[in-house]
C-alpha positions as CSV (number, residue, x, y, z in Angstrom):
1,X,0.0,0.0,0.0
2,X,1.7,3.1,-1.2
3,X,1.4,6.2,1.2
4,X,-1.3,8.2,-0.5
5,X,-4.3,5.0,-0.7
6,X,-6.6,5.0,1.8
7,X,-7.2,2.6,4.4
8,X,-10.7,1.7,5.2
9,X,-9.8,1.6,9.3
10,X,-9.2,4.1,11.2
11,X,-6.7,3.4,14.1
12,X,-3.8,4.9,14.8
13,X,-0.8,4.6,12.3
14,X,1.4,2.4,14.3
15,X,4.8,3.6,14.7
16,X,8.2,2.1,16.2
17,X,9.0,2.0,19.5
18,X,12.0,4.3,19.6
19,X,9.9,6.7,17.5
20,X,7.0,6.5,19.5
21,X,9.0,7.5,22.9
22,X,10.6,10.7,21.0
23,X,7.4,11.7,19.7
24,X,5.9,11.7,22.7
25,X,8.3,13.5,24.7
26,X,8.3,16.0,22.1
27,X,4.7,16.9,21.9
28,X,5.0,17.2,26.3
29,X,8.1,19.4,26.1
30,X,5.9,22.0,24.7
31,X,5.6,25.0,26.4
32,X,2.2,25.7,27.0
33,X,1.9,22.6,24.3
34,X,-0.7,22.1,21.3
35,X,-2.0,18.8,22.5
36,X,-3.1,17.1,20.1
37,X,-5.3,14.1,20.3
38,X,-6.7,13.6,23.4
39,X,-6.1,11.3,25.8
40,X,-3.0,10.4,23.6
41,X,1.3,11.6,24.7
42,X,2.0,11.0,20.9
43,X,2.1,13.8,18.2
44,X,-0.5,12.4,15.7
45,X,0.2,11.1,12.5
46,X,-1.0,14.4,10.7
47,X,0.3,17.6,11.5
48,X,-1.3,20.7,9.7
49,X,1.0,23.9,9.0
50,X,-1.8,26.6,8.0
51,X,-0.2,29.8,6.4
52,X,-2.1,32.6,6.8
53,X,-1.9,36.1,6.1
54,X,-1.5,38.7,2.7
55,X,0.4,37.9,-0.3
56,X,3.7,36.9,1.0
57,X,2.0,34.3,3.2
58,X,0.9,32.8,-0.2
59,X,4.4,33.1,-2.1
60,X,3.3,36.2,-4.3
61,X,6.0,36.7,-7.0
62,X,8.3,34.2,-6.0
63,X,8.7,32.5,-8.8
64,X,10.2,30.3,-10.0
65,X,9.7,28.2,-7.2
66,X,13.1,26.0,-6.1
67,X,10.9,23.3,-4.6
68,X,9.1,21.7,-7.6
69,X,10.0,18.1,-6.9
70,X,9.1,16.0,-3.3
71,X,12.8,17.0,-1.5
72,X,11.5,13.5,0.5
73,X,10.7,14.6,4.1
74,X,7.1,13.6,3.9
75,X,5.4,16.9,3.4
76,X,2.0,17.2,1.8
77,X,-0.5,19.4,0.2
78,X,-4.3,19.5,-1.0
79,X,-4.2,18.2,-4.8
80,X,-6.1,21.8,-5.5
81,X,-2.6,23.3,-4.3
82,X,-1.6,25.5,-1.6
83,X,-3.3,28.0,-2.2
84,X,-6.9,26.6,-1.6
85,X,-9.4,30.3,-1.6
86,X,-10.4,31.2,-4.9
87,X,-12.3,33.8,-6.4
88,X,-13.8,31.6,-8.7
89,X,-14.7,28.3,-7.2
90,X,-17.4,29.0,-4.4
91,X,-15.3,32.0,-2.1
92,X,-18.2,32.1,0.1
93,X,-19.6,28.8,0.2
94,X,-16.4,26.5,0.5
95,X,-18.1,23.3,2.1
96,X,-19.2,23.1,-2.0
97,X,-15.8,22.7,-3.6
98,X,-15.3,19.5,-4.9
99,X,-14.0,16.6,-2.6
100,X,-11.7,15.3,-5.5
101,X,-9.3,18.5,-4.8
102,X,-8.5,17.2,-1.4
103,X,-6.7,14.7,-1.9
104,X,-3.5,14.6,-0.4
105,X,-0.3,14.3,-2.6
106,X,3.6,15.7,-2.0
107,X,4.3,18.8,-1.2
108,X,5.5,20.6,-4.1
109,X,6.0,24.5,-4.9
110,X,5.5,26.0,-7.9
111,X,2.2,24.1,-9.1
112,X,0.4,25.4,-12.3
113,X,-2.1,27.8,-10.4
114,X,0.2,29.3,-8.7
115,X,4.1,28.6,-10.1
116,X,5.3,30.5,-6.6
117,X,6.8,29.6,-3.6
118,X,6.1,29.5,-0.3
119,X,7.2,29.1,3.3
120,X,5.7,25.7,3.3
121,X,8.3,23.4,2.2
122,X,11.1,24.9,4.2
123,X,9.3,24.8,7.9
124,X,8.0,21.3,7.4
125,X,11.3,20.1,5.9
126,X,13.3,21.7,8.6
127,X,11.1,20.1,11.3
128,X,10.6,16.8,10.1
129,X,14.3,15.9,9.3
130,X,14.8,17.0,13.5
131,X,12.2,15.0,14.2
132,X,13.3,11.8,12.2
133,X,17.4,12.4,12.6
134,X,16.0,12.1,16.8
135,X,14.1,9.0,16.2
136,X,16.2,7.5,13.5
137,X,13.6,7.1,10.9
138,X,12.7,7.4,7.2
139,X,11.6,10.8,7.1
140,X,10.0,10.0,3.5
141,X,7.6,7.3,5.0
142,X,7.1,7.5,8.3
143,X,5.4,10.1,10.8
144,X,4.5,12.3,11.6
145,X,3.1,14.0,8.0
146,X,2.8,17.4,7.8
147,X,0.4,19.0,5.7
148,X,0.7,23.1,4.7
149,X,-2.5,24.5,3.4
150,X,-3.5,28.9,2.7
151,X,-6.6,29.6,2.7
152,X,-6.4,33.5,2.3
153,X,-5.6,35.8,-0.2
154,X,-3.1,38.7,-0.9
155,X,-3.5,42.6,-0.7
156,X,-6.1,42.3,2.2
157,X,-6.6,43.8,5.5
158,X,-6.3,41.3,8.9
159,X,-10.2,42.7,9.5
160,X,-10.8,41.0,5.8
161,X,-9.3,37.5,6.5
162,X,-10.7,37.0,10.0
163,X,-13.9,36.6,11.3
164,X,-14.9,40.3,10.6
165,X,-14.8,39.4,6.7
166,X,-15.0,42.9,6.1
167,X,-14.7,41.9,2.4
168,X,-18.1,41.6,2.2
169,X,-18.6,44.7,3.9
170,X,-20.6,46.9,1.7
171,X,-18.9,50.4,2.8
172,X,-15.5,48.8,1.6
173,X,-13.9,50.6,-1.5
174,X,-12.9,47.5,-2.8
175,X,-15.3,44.5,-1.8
176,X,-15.0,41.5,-2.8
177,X,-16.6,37.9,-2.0
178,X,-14.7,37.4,1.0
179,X,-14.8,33.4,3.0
180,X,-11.7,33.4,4.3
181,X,-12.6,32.2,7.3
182,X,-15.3,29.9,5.6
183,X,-12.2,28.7,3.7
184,X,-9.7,28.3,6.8
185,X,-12.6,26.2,8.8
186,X,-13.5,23.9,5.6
187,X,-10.1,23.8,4.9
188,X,-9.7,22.1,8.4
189,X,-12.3,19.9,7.9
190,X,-11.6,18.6,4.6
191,X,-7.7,18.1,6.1
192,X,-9.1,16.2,9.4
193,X,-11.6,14.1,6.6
194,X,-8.8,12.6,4.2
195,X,-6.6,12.0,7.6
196,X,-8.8,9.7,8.8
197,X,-9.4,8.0,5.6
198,X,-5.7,7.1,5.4
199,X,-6.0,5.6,9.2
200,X,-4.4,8.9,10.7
201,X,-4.7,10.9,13.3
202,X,-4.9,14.8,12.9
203,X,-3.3,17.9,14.5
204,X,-2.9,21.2,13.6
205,X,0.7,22.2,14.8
206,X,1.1,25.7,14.0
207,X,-0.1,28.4,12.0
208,X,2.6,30.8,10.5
209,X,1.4,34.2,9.1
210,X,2.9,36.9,7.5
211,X,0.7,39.8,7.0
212,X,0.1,43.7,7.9
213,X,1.7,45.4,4.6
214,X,-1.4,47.0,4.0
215,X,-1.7,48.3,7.5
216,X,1.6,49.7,7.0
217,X,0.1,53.9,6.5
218,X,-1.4,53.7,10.4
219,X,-5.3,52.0,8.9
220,X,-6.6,49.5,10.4
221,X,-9.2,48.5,7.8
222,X,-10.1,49.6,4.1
223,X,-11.3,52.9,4.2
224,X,-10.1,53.5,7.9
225,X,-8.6,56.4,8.9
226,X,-4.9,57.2,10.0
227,X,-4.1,56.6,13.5
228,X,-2.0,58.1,15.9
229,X,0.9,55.6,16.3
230,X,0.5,54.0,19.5
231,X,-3.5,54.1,19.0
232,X,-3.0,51.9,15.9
233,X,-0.4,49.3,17.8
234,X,-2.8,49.0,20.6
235,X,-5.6,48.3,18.1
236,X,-3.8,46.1,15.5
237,X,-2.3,44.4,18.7
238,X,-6.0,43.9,20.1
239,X,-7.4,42.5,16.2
240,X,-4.4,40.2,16.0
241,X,-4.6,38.7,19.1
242,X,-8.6,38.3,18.8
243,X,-8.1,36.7,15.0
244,X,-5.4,34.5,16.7
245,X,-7.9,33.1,19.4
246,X,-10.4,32.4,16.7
247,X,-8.3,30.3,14.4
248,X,-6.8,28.6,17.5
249,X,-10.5,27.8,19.0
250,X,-11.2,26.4,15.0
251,X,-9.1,24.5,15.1
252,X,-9.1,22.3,18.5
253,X,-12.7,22.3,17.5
254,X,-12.4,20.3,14.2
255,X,-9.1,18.5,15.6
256,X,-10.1,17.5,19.3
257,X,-6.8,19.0,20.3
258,X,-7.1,20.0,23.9
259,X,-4.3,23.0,23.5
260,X,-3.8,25.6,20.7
261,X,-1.3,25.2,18.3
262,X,1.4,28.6,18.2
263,X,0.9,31.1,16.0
264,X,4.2,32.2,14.2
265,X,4.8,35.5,12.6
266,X,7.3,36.7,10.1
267,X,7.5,40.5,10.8
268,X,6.2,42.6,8.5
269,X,8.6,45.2,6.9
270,X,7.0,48.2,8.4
271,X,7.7,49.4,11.7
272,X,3.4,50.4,12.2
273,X,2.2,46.5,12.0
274,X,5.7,45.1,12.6
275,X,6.2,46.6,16.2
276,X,2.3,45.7,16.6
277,X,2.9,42.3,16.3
278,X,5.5,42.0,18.7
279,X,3.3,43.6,21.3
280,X,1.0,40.7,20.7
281,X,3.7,38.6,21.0
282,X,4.6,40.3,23.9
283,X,1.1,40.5,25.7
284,X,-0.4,36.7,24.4
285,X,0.2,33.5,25.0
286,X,0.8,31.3,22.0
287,X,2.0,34.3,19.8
288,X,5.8,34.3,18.7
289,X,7.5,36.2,16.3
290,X,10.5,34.2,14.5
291,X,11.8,37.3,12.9
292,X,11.9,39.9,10.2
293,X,12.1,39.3,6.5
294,X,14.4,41.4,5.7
295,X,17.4,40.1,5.1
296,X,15.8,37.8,2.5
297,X,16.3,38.4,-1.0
298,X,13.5,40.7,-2.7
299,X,11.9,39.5,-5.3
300,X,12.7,42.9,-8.0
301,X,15.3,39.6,-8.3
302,X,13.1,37.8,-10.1
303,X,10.1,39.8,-10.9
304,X,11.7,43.2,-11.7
305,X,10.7,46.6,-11.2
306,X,7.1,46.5,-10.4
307,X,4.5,48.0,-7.9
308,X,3.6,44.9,-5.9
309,X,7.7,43.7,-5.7
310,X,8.1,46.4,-3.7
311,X,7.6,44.0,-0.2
312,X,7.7,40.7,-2.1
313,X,10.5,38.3,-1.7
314,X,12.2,35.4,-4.1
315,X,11.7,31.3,-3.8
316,X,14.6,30.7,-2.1
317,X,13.7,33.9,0.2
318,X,10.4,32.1,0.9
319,X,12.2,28.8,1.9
320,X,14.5,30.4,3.6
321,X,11.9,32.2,5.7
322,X,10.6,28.9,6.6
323,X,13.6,27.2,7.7
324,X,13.7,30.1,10.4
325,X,10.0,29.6,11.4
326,X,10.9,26.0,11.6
327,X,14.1,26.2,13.5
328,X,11.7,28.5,16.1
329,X,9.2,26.2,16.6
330,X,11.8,23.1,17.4
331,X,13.3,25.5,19.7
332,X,9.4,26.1,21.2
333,X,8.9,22.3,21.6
334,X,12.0,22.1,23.5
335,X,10.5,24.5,26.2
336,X,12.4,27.5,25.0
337,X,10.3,30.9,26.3
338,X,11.2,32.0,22.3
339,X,11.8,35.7,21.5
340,X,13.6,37.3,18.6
341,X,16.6,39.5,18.4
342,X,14.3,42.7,20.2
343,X,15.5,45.9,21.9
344,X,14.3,45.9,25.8
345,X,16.2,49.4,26.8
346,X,17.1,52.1,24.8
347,X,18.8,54.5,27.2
348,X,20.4,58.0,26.6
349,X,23.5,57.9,28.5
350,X,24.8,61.4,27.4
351,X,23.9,64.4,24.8
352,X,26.1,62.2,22.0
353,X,25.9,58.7,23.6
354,X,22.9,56.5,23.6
355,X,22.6,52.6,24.6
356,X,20.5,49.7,23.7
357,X,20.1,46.2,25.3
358,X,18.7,43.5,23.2
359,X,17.0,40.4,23.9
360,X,19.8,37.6,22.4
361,X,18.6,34.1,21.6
362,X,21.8,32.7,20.8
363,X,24.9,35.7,22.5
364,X,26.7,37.3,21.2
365,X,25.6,40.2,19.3
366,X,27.5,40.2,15.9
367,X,27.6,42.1,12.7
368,X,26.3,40.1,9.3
369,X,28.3,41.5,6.7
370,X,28.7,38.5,4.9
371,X,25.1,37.6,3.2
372,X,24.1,41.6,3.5
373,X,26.0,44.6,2.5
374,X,27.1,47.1,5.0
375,X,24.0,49.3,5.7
376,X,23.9,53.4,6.5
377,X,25.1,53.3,10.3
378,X,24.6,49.6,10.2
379,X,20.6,50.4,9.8
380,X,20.4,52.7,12.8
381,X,18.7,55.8,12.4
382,X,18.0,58.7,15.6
383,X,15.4,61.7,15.4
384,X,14.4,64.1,17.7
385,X,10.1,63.9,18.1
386,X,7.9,60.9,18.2
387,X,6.9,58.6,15.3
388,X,4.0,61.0,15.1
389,X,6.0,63.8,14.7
390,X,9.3,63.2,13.8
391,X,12.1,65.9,13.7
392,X,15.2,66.4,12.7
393,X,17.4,63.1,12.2
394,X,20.7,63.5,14.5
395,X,24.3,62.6,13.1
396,X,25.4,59.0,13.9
397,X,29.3,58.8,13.6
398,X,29.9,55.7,15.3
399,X,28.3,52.4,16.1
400,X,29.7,49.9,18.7
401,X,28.7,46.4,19.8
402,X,29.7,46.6,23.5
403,X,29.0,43.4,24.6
404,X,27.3,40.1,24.3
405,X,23.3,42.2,24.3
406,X,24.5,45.9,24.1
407,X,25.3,48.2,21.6
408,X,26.3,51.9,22.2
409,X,25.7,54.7,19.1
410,X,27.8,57.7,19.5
411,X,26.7,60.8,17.8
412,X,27.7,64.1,16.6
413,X,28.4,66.7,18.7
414,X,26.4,69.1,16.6
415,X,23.6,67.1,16.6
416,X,22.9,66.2,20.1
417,X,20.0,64.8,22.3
418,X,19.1,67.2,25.0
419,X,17.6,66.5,28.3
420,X,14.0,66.2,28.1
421,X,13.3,66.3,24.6
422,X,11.7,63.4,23.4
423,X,14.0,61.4,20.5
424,X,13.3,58.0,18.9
425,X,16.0,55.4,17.9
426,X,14.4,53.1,14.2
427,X,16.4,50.2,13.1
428,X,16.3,48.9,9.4
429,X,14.1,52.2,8.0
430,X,16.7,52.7,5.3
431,X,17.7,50.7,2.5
432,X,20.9,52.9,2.0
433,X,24.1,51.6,1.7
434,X,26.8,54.6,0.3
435,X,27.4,56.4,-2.8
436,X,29.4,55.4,-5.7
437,X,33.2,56.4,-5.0
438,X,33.6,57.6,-8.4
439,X,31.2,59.4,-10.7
440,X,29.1,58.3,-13.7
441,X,31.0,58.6,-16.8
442,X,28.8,57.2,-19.2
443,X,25.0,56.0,-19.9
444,X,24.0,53.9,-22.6
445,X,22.4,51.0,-23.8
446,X,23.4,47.7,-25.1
447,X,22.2,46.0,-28.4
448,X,21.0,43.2,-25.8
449,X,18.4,45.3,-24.5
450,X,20.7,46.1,-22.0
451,X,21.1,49.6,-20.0
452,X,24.8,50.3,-18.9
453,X,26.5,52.7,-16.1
454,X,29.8,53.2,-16.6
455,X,32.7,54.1,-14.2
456,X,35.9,54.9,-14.6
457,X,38.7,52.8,-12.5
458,X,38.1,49.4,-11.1
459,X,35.4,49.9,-7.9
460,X,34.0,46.5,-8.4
461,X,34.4,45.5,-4.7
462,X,31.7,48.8,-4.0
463,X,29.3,46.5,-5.4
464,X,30.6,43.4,-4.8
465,X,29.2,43.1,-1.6
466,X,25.4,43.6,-3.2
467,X,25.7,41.3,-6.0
468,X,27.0,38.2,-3.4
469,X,22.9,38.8,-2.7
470,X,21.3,40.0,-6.1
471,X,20.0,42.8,-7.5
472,X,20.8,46.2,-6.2
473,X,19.8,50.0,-6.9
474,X,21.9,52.8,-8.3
475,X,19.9,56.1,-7.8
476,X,20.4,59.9,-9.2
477,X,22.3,61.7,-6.0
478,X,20.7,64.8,-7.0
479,X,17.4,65.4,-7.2
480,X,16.4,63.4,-10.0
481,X,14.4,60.5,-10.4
482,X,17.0,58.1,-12.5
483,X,17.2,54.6,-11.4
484,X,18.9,51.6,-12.7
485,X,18.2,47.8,-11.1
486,X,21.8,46.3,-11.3
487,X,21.9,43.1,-12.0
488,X,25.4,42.6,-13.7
489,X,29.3,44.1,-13.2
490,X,32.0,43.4,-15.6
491,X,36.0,45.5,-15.7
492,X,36.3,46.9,-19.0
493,X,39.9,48.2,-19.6
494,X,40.3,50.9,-17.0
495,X,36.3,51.4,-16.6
496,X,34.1,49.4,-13.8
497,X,30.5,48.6,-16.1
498,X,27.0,47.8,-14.2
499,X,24.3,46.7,-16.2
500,X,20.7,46.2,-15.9
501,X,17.3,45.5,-18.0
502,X,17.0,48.5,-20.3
503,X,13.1,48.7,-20.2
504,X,13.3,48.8,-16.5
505,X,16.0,52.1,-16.4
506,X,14.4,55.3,-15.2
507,X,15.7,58.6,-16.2
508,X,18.9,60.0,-17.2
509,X,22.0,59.9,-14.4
510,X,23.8,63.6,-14.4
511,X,27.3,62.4,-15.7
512,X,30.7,63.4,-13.3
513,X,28.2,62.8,-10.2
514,X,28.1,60.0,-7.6
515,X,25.0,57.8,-7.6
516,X,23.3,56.3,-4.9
517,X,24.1,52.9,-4.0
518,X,20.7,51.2,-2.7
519,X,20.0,47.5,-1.2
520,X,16.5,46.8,-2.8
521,X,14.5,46.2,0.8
522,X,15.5,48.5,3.9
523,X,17.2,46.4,6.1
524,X,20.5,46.5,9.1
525,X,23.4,44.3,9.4
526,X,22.8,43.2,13.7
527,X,22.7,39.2,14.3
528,X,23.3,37.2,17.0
529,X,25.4,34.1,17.1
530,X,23.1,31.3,16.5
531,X,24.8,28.3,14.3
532,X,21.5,26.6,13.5
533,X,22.2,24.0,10.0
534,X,19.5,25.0,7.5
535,X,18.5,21.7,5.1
536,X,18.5,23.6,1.5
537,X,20.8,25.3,-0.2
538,X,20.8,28.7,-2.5
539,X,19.2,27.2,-5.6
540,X,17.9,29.8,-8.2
541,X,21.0,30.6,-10.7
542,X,19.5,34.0,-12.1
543,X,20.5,36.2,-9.4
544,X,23.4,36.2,-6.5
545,X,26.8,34.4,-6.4
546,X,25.9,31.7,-2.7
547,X,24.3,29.1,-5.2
548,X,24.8,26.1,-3.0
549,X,25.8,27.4,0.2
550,X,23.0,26.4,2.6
551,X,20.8,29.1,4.3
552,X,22.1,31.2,7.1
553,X,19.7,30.9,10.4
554,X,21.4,33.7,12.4
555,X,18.9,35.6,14.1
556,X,18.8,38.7,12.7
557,X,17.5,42.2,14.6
558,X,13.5,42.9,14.2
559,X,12.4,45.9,12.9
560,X,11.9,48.3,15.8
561,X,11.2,51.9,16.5
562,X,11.4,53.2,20.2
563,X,11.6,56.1,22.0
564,X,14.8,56.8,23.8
565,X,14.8,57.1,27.7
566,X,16.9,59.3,30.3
């Protein structure tokens, strides 16, 4: 009987011994665990990973997928794909979609509806091969088997996708058919159905979401207005835990599972929903946030220059995302009270000095300049004001990691912090890196439909640094609104040559001035020391010189703004 027949009993998938004790004392090494079954110590034979969230949740523009074929760990999906709401096939009423689309089969990325990756592939992968290295079994064939499902859609509000399906609300601008949340529940069902017709058990094990992009201006819903900044993290905070409960109490509903399972979060790139979500991390049990995104590559890799790649990532940005959220939730199982790389002080110590302690998962504090290049300040950035009104940004001329959780950033003496005057610190707000250490000496472009920047002497190892990762942004320094996504470098004779896709140059660079040297995604170069293995390797060739060097699972810094103290 191959893996994917069904059985026409229903009891328990029976497992080795030695596979049986580790599964168990995984599933009660949970702090505050998802129990599963009840009545049962043992993780159940079908584990579902529901990604939820916005458009990065469900892989938008990360294509092509570097997952298209089983990488053998035992991972499965619905044979409808992963993506499992559609506009077109009963939104609203999903308990009509037909059975035959339910059927499980391997996890693959990249499927013809879709062609994108997700998250999926690495967090199950990364799990399961822990879990079967530990027990010394065929991760391929025996379990537990994860599923990964998304049932949402991209460009939507959190108050669209959860129970509020304000979709359907008739004062939205944009309304739609909504069902998330139909979808999400039937989703469960249908997952919980097939289990038991193969003989499994089912759990759902976690739900990992990425979302809050379009929260990102200070509104809570479409057509909401602007909030004062700490009026919208108390209220984004408030929805997120609320939708968080909901899903949670769906599913130990349809599963029987007497505990949640964790909700993980990939921050979003903006500081508004971003430092939201780790209040709810913060404030709820059962909330964790693995991380930002960041550091990822963008997908303008693979999708070039266009509106919606703005906040989208590539496939192996996707997988690599997961491996991170899977590498968490290990460390969750093992009873570890998870929190990311976070400030918790943020002290003024003097007019020119000011200190921050971190929260370190894995001490010391480092600096990544190996898979990033070496951001503005190191992605520190200080204003006098509040985030509601900002004012004038202070000189940073030195940044210092002080010790194992502390870093110190000296600044200008003619830009100072006084006494009493409020001043906020932001990390990764900027995605500048420099200017070009010699002008532009020529523009032109290339029979090949190729746009070319040319310098004179050899400055190669100015970019360097940015095409280890990908694609990177030269800018007008002046006012101007000339852009060029570089994507290639060459030495010709005594000149240093960039080149990019000619229909996607913008403008006309001023020749004999600098440009602007720009990673494509705002980001900052502070990690700790974790050496966590990631499973998969850099795998897409168009883009990036670390094709085959396995995923880095440092912990990087979240995003964060906060006031400074003192």
């Amino acid at each position: 009987m191959t893996l994917f027949e069904r059985k026409s009993v229903t009891s328990p998938f029976v497992t080795s011994r030695r596979s049986f004790l580790l599964l168990a004392t995984t599933a009660l090494a949970f702090r505050n665990p998802p129990a599963f079954a009840q009545g049962t110590p043992a993780l159940p034979q079908l584990l579902h990973l529901v990604l939820l969230g916005q458009s990065n949740a469900g892989g938008g523009d990360a294509r092509p997928a570097v997952t298209q074929t089983d990488p053998g760990y035992g991972s499965l999906r619905f044979a409808r794909g992963l993506r499992t709401w559609r506009g077109n096939d009963h939104p609203a009423d999903p308990q009509n979609r037909a059975a035959e689309g339910f059927r499980f089969v391997p996890l693959t990325e990249g499927t013809a509806q879709v062609g994108t990756e997700t998250a999926a592939s690495g967090f199950t992968s990364h799990v399961k091969a822990a879990l079967s290295s530990a027990a010394h079994t065929d991760p391929a064939k025996s379990p537990p088997f994860f599923l990964a499902s998304y049932p949402h859609r991209g460009g939507s509000f959190l108050a669209e996708l959860d129970s509020r399906d304000e979709q359907t609300n008739p004062n939205n601008p944009r309304p739609g058919p909504g069902g998330f949340e139909a979808t999400f529940g039937d989703d469960l069902k249908r997952a919980r159905q097939e289990a038991q017709s193969h003989g499994w058990s089912y759990g759902v094990f976690a739900f990992y979401f990425m979302q809050g992009e379009n929260e990102g201006r200070g509104r809570i819903g479409p057509g909401g207005a602007v909030l004062p900044w700490m009026e919208f993290r108390s209220a984004y905070a408030k929805a997120l835990k609320e939708a968080y409960a909901g899903w949670a109490k769906g599913a130990m509903t349809v599963s029987g599972q007497n505990r949640p399972p964790p909700m993980l979060i990939t921050q979003v790139r903006n500081d508004w929903a971003g430092m939201a979500q780790l209040d709810a991390a913060g404030q709820g049990q059962g909330i964790f946030v693995t991380g930002p995104a960041y550091y990822v590559p963008s997908a303008f890799n693979s999708a070039g220059i266009r509106r919606l790649t703005v906040s989208h990532l590539t496939a192996d940005g996707q997988r690599w995302l997961g491996e991170q959220a899977g590498k968490v939730m290990l460390r969750i199982m093992g009873g570890e009270a998870w929190k990311p790389l976070q400030p918790i002080e943020v002290r003024r110590d003097s007019p020119t000095q000011v200190t921050l302690r971190f929260h370190v998962p894995r001490p010391p504090l480092r600096w990544e300049t190996e898979n990033l290049p070496m951001a503005e300040d190191y992605g520190f950035g200080v204003w006098l004001g509040t985030r509601d009104n900002t004012g004038a940004r202070r000189d940073i001329t030195r940044v210092i990691i002080m010790g194992p959780d502390t870093v110190r950033l000296e600044l200008s003496p003619d830009t100072p912090l006084e006494a009493g005057k409020p001043a906020i610190i932001r990390y990764a707000w900027s995605s500048q890196v420099g200017t070009t250490p010699a002008p532009v000496a020529a523009q032109r472009k290339a029979a090949d439909g190729k746009a070319d920047l040319v310098f004179q002497g050899d400055i190669q190892a100015t970019f360097t640094p940015l095409l280890n990762e990908g694609a990177f942004f030269l800018r007008q320094q002046a006012q101007g609104s000339a852009v060029m996504l570089v994507k290639e470098m060459r030495l010709d004779g005594g000149t240093t040559v960039v080149s990019g896709d000619a229909k996607q140059m913008r403008g006309n660079f001023t020749l004999g001035m600098p440009a602007l040297i720009q990673r494509t995604n705002p980001f900052g170069n502070l990690t700790d020391s974790d050496d966590a293995t990631a499973l998969f390797t850099f795998t897409d060739r168009r883009y990036g010189r670390r094709q085959g060097k396995p995923y880095p699972l440092r912990n990087y810094a979240v995003i964060f703004t906060e006031p400074v103290t003192g």
